[in-house]
N, C-alpha and C positions, 0 to 999 in steps of 0.2 A: 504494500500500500504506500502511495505517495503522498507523504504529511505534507510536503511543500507546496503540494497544487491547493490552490486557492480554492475554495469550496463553491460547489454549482451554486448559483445566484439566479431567483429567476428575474427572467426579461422584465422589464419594464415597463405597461401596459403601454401601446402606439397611442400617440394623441387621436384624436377624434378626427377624422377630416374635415377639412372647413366646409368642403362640399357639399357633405351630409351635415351637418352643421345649419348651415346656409338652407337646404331644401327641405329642412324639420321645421327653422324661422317659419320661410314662404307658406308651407302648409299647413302651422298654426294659424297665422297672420289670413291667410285665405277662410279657412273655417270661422275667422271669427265674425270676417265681413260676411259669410256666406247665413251665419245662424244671425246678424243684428238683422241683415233685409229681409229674413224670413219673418223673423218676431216684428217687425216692421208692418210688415204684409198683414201677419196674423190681427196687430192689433186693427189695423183702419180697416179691415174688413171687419173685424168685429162691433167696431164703434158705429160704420155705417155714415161715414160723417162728412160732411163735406170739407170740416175744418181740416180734417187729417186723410191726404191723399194717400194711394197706394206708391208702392216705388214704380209697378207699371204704369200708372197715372201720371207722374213726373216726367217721366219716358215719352209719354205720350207726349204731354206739353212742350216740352221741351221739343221735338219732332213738329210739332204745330208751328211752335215761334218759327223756328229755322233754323238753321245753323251757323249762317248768316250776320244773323241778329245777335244770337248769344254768343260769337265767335270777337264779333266787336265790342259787345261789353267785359267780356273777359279780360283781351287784348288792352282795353283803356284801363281796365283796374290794374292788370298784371303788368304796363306801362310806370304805371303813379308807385306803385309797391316798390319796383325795381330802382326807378330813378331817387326818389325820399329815402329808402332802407341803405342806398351806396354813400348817398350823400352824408345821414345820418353817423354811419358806421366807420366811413373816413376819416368825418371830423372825430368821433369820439377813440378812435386807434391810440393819436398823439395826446390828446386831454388825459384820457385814462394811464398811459403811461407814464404822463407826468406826473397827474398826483399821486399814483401809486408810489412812484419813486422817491422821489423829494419833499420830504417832510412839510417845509416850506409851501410848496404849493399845495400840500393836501389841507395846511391849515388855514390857506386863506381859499381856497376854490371848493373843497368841500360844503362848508356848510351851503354854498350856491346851489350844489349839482345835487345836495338832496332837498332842497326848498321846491326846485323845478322836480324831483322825482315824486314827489307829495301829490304834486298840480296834474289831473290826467289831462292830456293832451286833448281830448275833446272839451275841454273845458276853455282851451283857447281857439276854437275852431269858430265862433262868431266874433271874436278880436282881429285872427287875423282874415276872416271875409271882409271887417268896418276897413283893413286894412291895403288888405288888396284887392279886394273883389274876389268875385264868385269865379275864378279863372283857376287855372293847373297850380299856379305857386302858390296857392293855402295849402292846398294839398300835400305838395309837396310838404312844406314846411311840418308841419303837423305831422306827416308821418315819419320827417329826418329825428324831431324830438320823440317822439315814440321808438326809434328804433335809438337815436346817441344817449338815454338815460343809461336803459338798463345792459347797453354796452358798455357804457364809461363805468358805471360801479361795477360790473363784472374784472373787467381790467384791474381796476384799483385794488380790488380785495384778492385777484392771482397777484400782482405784481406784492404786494406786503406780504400773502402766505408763501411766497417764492421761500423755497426750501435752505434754513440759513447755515445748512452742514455744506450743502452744495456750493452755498455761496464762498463759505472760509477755506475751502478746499482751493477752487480755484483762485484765491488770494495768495494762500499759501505755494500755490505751484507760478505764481507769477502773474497774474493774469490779473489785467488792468481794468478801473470801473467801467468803462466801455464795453470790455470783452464780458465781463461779468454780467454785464445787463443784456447784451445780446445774446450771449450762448447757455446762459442761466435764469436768469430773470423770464425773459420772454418763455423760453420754452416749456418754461414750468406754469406760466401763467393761461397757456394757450388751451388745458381742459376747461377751465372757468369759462375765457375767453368765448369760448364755442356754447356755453351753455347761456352766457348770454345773445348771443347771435340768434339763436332757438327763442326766447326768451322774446326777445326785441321781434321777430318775423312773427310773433303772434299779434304783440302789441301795434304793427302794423297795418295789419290786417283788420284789425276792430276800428284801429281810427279811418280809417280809410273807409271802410264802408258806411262807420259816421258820419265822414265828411259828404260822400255821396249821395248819403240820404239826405243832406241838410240841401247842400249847393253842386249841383251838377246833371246832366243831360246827358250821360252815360258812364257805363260802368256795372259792376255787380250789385253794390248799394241802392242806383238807379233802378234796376232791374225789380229788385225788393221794394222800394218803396212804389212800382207803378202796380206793384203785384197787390199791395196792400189799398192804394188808392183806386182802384180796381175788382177788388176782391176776388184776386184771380192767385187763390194759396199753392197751388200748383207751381207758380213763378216763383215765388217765395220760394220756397221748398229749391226750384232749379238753381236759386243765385246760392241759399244756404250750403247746396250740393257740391257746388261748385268753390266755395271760397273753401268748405274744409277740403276738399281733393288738390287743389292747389295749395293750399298751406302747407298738406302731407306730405306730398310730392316735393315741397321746398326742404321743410323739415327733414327728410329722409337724407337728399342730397349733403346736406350740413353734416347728416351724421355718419353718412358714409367720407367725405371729405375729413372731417376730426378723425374715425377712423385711421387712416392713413397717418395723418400729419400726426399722429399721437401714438404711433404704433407702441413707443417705449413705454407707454403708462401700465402700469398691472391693472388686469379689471377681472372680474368675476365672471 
């Protein structure tokens, strides 16, 4: 007998593949959509109602409007969303990393950014119409502050929880306040970051179609409020359909994008 050989070990169970992984996600995710439209179904046939359509009924209306129709109010809301959420999120990149950063300006621009985090943004949506009019830049505006809030305190609060082992390490090996805030600072703050990105594209979305419903002649809020003025719940129901399937869709993208850019982080 050989004492010296190492003792059989067993293997080490394969990871999981992401594949199958990945096609267990899709096919929960599918059953879940597939059991709400049923219970959906279930209830407005039950209720018999006209308030609550069926999801074949939506389908229908939606088919009626055109495609047309609803293709350009999408296009105009998912325009207003895109151009305000880049703008907002620009500005709030440099803001948030400064006062995350430097004491200094956390103690004098803080209290500002949470005075305006207080104020919801539709609450300045007839200020800035007295302001500008009923034209695209309210819009805009209104949805740059709903999405630069709760992007800049996302920032600020990764930028201060940036990991300070991390940080004395690379001091220690040399590495200068610059290198330190780009290759440490940032990367570490970049899951926060992204949770507010998520965070903020919701908050867009509600002011926006606030705003559409206030001041505007097209768009998904448009769409809702001719539904309501109308009482055609069916269109309601199409723009509702529509802004959570666009929001999802946005939503998922972010999260497959953090994905990637955050491959290093442990997760469960």
């Amino acid at each position: 007998m050989n004492l010296s050989a190492e003792p059989d070990t067993p293997p080490l169970p394969a990871a999981e593949p992401r594949l199958a992984a990945g096609g267990r996600y899709v096919a929960i995710s599918l059953l879940s959509v597939l059991t709400g439209l049923l219970l959906w179904e279930a209830v407005a046939a039950g209720l018999r109602s006209s308030l609550l359509p069926t999801p074949a009924g939506v389908v229908h209306a939606a088919l009626g409007m055109g495609v047309g129709v609803i293709a350009r109010n999408f296009a105009a809301s998912l325009r207003r969303i895109a151009i305000g959420y880049a703008g907002g999120v620009l500005l709030a990149i440099p803001v948030g990393l400064l006062v995350g950063w430097y004491r200094g300006a956390r103690l004098a621009l803080d209290p500002w950014i949470q005075f305006l985090r207080n104020v919801p943004p539709l609450a300045l949506i007839p200020f800035v119409i007295v302001l500008f009019g009923i034209g695209e830049l309210p819009k805009y505006l209104v949805i740059g502050l709903a999405a630069f809030l709760p992007v800049t305190v996302a920032l600020i609060q990764g930028v201060i929880d940036a990991d300070h082992v991390l940080i004395d390490a690379a001091r220690v090996l040399g590495a200068n306040q610059f290198d330190v805030f780009l290759r440490v600072v940032i990367p570490g703050a970049m899951p926060v970051f992204f949770v507010g990105l998520r965070i903020a594209l919701g908050n867009c979305w509600g002011t926006l179609v606030a705003a559409e419903l206030i001041a505007s002649r097209s768009g998904l809020g448009y769409m809702i409020s001719q539904g309501e003025l109308y009482f055609n719940i069916a269109e309601i129901f199409i723009g509702i359909v529509l802004i959570g399937l666009a929001g999802l869709a946005m939503d998922r993208l972010f999260y497959l994008f953090q994905q990637r850019l955050t491959a290093w982080q442990e997760r469960r």
